[in-house]
Backbone of each chain as ProteinMPNN parsed JSONL, in Angstrom:
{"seq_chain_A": "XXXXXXXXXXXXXXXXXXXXXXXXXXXXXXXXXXXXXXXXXXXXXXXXXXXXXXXXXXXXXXXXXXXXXXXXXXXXXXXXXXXXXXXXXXXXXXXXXXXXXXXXXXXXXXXXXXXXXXXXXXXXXXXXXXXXXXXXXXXXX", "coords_chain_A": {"N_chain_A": [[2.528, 143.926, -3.444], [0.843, 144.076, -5.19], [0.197, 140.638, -6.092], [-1.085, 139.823, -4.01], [-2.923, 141.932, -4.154], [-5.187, 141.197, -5.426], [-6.246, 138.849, -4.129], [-7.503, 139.861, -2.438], [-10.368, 140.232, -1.854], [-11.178, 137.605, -1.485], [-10.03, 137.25, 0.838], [-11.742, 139.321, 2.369], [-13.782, 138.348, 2.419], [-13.777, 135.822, 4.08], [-12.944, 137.269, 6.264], [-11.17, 138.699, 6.812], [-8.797, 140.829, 7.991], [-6.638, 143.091, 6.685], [-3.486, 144.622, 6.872], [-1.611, 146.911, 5.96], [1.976, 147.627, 6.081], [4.526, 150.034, 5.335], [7.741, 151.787, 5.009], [8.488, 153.736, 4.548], [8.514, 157.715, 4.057], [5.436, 159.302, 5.967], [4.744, 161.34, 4.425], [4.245, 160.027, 2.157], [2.306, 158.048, 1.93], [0.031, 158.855, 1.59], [-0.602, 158.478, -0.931], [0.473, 156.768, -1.948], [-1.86, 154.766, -1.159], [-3.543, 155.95, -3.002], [-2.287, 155.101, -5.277], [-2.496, 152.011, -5.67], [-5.224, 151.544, -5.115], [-6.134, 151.022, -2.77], [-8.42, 152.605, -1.424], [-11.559, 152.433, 0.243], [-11.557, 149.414, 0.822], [-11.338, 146.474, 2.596], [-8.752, 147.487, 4.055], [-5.931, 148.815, 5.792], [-3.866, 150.957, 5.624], [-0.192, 151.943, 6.933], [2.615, 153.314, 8.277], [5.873, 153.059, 8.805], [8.514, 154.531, 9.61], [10.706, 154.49, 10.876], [11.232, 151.865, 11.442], [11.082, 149.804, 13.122], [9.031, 148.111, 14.15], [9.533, 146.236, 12.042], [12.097, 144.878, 12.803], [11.001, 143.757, 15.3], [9.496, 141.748, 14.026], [11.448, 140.341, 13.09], [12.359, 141.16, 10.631], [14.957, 140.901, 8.018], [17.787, 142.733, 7.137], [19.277, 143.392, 4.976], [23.346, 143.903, 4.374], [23.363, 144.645, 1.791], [22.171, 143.694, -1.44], [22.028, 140.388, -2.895], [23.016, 138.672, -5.891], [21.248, 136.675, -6.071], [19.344, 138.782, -5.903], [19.467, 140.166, -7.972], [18.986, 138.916, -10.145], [16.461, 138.544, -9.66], [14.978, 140.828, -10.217], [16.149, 141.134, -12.736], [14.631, 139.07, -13.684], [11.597, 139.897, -13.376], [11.52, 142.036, -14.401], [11.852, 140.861, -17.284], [9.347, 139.592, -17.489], [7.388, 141.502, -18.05], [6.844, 143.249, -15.65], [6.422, 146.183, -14.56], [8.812, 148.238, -12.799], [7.501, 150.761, -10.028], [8.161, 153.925, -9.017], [9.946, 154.516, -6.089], [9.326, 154.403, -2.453], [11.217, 154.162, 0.821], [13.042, 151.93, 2.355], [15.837, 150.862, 0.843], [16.896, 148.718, 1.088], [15.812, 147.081, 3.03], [14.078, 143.991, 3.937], [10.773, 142.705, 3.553], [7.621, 140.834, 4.427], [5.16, 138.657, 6.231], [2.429, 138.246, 8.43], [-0.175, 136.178, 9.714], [-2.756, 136.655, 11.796], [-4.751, 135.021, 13.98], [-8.473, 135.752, 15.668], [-7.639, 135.542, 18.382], [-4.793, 137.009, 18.552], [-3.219, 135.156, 18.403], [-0.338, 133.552, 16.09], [-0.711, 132.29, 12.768], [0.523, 131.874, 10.255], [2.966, 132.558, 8.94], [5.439, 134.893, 7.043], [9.093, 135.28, 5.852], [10.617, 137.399, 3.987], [13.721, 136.254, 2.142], [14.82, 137.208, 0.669], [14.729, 140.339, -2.088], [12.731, 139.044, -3.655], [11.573, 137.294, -2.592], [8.431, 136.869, -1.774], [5.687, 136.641, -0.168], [3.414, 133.843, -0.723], [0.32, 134.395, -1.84], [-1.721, 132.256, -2.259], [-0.758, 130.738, -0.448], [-1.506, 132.295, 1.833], [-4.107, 132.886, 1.982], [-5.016, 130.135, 2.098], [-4.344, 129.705, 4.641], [-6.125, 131.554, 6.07], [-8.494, 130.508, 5.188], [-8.24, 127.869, 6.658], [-8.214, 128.703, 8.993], [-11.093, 130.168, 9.23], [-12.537, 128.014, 8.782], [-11.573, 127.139, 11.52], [-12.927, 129.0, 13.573], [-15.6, 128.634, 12.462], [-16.314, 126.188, 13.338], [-16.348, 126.507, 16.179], [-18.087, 127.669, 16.546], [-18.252, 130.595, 16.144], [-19.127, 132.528, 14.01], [-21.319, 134.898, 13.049]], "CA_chain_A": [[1.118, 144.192, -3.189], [0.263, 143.577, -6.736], [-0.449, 139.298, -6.123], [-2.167, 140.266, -3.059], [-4.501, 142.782, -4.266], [-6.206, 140.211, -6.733], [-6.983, 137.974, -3.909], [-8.362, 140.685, -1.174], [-11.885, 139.886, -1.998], [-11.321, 136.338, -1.303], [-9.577, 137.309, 2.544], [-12.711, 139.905, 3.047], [-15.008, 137.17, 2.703], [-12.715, 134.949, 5.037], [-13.374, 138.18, 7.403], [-9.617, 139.141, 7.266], [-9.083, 142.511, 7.835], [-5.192, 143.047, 6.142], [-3.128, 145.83, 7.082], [-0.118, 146.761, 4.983], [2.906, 148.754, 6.919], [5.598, 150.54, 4.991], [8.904, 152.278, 5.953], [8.382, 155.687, 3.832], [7.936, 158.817, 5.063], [4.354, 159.082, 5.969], [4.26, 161.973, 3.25], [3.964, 159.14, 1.293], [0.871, 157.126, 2.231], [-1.385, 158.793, 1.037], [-0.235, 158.419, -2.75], [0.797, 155.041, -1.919], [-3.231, 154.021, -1.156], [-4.107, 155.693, -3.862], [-1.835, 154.273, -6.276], [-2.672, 150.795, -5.598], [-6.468, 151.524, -5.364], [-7.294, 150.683, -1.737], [-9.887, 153.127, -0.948], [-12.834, 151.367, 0.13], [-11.031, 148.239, 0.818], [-10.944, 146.592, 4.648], [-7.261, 147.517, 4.167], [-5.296, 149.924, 6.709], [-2.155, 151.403, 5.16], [0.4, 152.159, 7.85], [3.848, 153.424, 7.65], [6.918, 152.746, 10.237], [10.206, 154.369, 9.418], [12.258, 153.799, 12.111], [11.537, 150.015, 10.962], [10.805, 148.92, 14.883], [8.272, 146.578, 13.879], [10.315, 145.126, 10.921], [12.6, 144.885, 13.921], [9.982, 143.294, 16.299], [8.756, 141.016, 13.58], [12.564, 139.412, 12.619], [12.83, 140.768, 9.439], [15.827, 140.892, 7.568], [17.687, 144.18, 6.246], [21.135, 142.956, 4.276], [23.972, 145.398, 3.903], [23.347, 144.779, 0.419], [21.418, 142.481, -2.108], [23.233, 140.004, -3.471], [23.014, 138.089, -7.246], [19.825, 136.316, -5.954], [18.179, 140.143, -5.955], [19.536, 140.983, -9.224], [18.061, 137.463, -10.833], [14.957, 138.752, -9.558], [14.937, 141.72, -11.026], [15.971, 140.762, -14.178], [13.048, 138.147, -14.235], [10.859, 141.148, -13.202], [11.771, 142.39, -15.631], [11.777, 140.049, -18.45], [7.734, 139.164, -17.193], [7.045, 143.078, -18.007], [6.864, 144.184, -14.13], [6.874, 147.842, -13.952], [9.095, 148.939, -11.14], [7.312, 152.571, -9.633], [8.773, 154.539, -7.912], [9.573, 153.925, -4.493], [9.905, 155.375, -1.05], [11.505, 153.063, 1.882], [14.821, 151.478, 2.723], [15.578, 149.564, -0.749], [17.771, 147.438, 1.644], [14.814, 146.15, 4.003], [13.376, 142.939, 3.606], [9.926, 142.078, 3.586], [7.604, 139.97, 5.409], [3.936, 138.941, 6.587], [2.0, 136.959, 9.346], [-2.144, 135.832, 9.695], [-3.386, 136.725, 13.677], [-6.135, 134.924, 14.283], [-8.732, 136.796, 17.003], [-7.277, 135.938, 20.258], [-3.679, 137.704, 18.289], [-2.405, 133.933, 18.181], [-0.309, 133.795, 15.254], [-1.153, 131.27, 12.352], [1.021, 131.9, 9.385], [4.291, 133.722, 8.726], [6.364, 134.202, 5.965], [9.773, 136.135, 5.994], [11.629, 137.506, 3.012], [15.069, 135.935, 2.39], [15.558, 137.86, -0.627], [13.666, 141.081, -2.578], [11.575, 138.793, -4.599], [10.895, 136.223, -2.082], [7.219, 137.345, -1.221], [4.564, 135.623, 0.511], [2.299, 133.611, -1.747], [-1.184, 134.892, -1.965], [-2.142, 131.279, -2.031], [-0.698, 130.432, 0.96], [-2.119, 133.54, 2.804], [-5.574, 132.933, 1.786], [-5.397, 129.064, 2.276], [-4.2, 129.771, 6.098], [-7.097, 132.336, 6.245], [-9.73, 129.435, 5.103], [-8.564, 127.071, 7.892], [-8.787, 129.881, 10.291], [-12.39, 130.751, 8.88], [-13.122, 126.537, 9.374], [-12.018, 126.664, 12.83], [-13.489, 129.924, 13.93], [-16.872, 128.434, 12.523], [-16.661, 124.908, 14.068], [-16.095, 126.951, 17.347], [-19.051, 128.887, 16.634], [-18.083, 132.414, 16.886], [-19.02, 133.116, 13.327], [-22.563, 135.42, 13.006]], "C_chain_A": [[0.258, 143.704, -4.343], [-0.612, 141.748, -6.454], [-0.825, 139.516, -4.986], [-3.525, 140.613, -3.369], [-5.844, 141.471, -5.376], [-6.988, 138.872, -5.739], [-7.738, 138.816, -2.203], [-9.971, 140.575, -1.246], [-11.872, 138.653, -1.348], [-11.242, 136.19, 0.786], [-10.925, 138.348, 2.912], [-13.998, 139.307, 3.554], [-15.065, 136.488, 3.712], [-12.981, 136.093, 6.171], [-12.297, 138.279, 7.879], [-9.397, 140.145, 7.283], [-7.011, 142.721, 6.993], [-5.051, 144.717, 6.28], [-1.584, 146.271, 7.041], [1.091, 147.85, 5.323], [3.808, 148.157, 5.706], [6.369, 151.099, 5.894], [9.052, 153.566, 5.523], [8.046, 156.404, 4.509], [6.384, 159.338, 4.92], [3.88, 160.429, 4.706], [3.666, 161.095, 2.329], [2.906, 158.077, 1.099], [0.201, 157.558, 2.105], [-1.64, 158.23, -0.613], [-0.492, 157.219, -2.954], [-0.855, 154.061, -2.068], [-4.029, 154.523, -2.397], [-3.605, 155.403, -5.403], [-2.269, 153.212, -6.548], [-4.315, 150.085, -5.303], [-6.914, 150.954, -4.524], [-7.886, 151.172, -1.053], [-10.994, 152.082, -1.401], [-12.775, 149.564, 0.489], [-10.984, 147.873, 2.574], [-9.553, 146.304, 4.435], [-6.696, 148.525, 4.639], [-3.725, 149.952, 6.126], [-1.643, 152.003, 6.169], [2.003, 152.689, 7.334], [5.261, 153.606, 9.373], [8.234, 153.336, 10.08], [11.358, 154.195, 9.841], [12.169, 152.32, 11.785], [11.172, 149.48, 12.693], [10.386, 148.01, 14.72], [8.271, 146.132, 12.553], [11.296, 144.39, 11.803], [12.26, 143.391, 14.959], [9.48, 142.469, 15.65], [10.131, 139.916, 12.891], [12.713, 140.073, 11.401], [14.133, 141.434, 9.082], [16.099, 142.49, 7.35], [19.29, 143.847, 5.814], [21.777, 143.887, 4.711], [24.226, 145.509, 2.921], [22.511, 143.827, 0.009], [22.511, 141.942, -3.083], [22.651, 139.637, -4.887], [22.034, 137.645, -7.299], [18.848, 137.657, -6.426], [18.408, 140.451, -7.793], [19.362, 139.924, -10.338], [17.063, 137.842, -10.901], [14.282, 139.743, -10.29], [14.913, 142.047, -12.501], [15.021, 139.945, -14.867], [12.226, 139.069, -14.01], [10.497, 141.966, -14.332], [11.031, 141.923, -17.019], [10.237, 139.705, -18.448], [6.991, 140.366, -17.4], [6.143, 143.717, -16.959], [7.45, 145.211, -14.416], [7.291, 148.41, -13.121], [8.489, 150.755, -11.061], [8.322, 152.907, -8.847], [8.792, 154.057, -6.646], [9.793, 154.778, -3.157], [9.776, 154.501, -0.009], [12.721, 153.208, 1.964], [14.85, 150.658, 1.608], [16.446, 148.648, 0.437], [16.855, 146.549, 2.33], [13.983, 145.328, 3.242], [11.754, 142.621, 4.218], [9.307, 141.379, 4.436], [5.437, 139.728, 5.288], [3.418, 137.736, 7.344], [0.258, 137.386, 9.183], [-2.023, 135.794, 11.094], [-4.308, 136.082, 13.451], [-7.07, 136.009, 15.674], [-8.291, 136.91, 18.137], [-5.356, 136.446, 19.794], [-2.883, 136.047, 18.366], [-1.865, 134.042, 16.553], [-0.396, 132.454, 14.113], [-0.666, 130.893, 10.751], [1.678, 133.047, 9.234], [4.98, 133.695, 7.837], [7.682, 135.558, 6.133], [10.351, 136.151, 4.911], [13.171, 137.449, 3.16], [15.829, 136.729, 0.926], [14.264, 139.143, -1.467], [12.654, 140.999, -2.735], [10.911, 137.976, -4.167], [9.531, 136.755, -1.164], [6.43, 136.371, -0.76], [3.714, 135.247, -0.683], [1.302, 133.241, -1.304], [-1.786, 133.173, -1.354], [-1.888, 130.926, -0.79], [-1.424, 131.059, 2.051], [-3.768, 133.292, 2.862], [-5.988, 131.143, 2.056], [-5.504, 129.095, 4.345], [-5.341, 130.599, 6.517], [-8.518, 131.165, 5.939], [-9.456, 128.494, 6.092], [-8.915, 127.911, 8.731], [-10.121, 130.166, 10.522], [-13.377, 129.219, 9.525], [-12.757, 126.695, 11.09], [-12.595, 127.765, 13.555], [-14.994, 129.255, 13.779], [-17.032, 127.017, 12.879], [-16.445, 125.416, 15.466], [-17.31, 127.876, 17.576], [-19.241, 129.96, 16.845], [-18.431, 133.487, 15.791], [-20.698, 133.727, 13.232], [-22.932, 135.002, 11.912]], "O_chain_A": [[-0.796, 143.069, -4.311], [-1.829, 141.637, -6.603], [-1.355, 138.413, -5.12], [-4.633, 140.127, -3.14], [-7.02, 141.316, -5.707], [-7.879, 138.127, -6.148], [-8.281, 138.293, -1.23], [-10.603, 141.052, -0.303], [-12.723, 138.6, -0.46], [-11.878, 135.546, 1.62], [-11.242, 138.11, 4.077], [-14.809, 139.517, 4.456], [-16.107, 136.373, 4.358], [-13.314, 135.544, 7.222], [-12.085, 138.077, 9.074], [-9.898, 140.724, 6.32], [-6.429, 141.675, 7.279], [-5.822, 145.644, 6.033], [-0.672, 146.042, 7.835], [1.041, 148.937, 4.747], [3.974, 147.036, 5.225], [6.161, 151.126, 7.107], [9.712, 154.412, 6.127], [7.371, 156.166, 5.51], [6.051, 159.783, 3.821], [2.765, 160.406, 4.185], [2.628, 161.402, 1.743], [2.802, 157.372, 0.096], [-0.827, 156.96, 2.424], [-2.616, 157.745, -1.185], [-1.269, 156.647, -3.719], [-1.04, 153.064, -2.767], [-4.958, 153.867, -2.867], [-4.289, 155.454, -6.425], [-2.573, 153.094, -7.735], [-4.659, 148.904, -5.254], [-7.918, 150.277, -4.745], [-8.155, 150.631, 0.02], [-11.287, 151.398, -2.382], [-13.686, 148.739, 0.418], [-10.715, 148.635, 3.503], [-9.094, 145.169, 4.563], [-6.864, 149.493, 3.897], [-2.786, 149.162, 6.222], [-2.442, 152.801, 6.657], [2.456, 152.475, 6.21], [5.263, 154.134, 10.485], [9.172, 152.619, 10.432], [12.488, 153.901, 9.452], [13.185, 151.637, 11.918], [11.134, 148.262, 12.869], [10.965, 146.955, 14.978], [7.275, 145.715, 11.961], [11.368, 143.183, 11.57], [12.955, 142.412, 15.233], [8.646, 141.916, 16.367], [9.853, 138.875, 12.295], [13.497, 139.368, 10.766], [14.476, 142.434, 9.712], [15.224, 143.356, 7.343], [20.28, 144.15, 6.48], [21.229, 144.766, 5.377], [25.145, 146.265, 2.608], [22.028, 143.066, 0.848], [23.395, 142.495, -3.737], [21.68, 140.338, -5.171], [21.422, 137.856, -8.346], [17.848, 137.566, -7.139], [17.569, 140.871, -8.591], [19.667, 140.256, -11.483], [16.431, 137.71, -11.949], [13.217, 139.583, -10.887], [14.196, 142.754, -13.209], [14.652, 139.962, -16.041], [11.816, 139.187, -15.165], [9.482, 142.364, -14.903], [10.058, 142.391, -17.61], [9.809, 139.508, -19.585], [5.855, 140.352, -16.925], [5.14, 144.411, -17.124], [8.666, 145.353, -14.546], [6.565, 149.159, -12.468], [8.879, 151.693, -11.757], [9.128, 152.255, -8.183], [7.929, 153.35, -6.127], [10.492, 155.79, -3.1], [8.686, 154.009, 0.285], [13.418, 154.202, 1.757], [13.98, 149.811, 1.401], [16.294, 147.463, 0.139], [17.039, 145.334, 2.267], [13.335, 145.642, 2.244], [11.659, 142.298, 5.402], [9.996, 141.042, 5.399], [4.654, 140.36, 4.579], [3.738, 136.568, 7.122], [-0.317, 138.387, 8.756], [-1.261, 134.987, 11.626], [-4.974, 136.529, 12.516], [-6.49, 136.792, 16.426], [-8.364, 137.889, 18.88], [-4.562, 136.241, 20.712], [-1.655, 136.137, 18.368], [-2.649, 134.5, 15.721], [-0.095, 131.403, 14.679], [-1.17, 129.989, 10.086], [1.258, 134.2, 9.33], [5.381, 132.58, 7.504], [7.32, 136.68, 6.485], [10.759, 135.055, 4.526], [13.843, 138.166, 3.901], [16.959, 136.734, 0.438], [13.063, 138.872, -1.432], [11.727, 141.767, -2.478], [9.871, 137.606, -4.712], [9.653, 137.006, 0.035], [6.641, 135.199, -1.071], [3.334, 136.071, -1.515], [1.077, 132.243, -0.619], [-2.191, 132.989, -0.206], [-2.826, 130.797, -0.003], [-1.878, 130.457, 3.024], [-4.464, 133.567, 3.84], [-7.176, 130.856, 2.202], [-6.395, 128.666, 5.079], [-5.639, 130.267, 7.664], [-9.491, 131.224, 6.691], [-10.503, 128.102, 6.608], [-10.032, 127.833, 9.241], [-10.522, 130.401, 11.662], [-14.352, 129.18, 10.275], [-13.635, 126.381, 11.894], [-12.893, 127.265, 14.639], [-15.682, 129.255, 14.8], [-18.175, 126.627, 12.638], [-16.317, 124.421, 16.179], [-17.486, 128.634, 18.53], [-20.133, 130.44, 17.545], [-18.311, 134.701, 15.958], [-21.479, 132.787, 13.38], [-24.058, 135.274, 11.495]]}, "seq_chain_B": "XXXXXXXXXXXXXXXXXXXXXXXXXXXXXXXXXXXXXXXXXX", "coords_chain_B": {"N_chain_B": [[7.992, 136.471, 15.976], [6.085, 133.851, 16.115], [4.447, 130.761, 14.851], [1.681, 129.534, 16.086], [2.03, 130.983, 18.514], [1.618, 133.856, 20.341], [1.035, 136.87, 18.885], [4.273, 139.109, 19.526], [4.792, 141.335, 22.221], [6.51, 143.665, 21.389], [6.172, 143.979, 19.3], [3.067, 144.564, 19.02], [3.413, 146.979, 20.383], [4.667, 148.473, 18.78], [5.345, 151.433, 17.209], [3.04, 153.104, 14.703], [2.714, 155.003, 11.541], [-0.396, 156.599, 10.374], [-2.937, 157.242, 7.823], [-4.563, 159.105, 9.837], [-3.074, 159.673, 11.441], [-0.891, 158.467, 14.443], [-0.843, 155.359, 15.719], [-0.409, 152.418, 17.416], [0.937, 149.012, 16.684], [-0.641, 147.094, 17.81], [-3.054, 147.808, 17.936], [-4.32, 147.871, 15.339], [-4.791, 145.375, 15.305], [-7.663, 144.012, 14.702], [-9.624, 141.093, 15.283], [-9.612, 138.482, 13.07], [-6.468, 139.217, 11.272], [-4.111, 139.878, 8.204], [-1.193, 140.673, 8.597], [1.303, 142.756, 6.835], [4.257, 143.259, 5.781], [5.818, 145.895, 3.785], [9.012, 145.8, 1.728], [9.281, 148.124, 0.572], [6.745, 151.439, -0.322], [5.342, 151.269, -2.954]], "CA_chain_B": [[6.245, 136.157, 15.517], [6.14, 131.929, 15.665], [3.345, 130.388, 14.572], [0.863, 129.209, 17.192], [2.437, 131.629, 19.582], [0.824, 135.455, 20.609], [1.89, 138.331, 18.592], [4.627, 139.257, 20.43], [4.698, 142.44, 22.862], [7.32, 144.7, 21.113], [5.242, 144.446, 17.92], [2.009, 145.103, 19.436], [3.201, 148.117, 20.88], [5.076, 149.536, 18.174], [4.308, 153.016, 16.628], [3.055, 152.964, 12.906], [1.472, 156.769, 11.146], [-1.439, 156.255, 9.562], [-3.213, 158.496, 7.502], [-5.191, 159.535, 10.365], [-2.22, 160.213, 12.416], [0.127, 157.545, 15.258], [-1.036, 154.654, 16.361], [0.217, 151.048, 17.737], [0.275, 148.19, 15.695], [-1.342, 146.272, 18.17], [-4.324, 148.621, 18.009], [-4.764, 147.888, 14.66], [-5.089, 144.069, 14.794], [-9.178, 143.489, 15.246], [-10.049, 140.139, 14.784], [-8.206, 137.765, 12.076], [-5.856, 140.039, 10.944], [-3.452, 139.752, 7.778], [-0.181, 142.068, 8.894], [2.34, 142.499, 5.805], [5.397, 144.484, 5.86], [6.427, 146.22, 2.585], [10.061, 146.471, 1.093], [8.758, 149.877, 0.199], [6.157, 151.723, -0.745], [5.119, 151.061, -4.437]], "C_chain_B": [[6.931, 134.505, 15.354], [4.819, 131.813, 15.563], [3.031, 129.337, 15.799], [1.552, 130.075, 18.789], [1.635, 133.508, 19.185], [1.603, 136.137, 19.838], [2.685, 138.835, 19.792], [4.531, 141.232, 21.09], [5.271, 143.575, 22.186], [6.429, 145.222, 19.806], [3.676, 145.129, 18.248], [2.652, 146.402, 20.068], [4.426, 149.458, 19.56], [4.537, 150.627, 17.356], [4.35, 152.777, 15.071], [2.382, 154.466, 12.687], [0.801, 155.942, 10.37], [-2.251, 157.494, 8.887], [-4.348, 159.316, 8.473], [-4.753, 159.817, 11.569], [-1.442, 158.425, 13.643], [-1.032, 156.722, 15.661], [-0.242, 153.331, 16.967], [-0.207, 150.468, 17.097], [-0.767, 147.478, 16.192], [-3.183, 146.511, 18.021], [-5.117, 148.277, 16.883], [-5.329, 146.225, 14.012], [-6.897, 143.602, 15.17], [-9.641, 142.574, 14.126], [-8.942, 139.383, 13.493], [-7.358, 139.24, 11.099], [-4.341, 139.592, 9.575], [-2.168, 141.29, 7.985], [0.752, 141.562, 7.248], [2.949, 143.403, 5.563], [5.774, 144.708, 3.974], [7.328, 146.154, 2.527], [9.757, 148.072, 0.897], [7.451, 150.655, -0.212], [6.39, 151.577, -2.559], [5.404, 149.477, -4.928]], "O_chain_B": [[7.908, 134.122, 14.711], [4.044, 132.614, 16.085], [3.826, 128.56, 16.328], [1.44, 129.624, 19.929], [1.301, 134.052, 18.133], [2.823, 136.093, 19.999], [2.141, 139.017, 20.881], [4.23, 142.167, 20.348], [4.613, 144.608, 22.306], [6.117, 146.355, 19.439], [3.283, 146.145, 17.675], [1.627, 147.048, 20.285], [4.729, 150.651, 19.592], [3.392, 150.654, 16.906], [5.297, 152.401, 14.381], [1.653, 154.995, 13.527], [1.162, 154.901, 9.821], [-2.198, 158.616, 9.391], [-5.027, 160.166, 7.897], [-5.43, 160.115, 12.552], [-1.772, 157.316, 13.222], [-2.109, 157.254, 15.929], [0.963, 153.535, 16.815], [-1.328, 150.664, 16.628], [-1.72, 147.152, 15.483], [-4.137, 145.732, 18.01], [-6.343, 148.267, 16.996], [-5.903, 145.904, 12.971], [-7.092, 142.751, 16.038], [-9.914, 142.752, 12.939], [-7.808, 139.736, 13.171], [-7.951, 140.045, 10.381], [-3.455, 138.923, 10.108], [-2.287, 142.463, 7.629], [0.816, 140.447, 6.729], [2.433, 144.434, 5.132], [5.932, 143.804, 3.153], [7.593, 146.523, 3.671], [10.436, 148.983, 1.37], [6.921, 149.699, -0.777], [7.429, 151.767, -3.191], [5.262, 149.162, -6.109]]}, "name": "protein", "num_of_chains": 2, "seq": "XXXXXXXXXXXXXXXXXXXXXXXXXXXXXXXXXXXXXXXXXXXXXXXXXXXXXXXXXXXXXXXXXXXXXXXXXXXXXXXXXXXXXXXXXXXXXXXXXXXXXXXXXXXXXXXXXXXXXXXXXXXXXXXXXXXXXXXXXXXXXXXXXXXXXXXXXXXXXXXXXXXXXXXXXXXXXXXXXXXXXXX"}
């Protein structure tokens, strides 16, 4: 969430609404939004624990992490990333897609490993074509 | 989920809590929508 949150201004502009599902027990979402400081944000925190729509969206869940995860970690590390606490499945993998309005989808990325996250850049570049063809279609006010 | 294809059905109708109690995901997609699954909370 961390290289995300730094470019959520940029996707609100873009008129992206982002909406961030976990697998914790919903005890946990409230903490969770206000750990990460998105009150006030057009950001909807969600939480799934049966995983269905990690499920429903392909993503991965090992029956372990292998040497790749524990590379990552150790670079995580070594870059002085603070792991918090957590509450989920540490085994489930990751993930994230861009809808445009008619729910067509227009960028996906799936985690093949802990650390393999979607990059921000990418997310927010697929959100500026989207924004170009939404307003060469004229639908933007 | 493929790109240039519909969110598919199972996802749109699956159940997420929110802090304002159950909904569907699909419910929650209005307009361009960035979805992004956590590893975990935190």
């Amino acid at each position: 969430v961390d290289g995300l949150r730094t470019r959520l201004d940029e996707l609100e502009r873009l008129g992206v609404s982002v909406v961030l599902v976990g697998n914790g027990p919903p005890s946990a979402l409230a903490g969770f939004v206000r750990e990460v400081s998105l009150e006030g944000r057009r950001v909807t925190a969600v939480t799934d624990p049966s995983r269905a729509s990690y499920r429903a969206a392909g993503l991965r869940r090992p029956r372990m992490h292998g040497l790749r995860a524990a590379i990552e970690l150790a670079q995580s590390l070594g870059a002085g990333y603070l792991h918090r606490r957590r509450a989920g499945d540490s085994l489930q993998l990751g993930g994230a897609f861009l809808a445009d309005d008619g729910g067509r989808v227009v960028y996906v990325h799936r985690s093949r490993s802990p650390g393999d996250l979607a990059d921000p850049s990418d997310v927010v570049q697929a959100a500026l074509a989207l924004f170009v063809e939404r307003r060469a279609r004229g639908r933007l006010v | 989920v493929e790109i240039g294809r519909p969110v598919p059905t199972e996802l749109r109708l699956a159940e997420v809590q929110g802090l304002d109690g159950p909904a569907r995901l699909g419910d929650l997609l209005r307009g361009p929508t960035l979805v992004v699954f956590l590893r975990q909370f935190g």
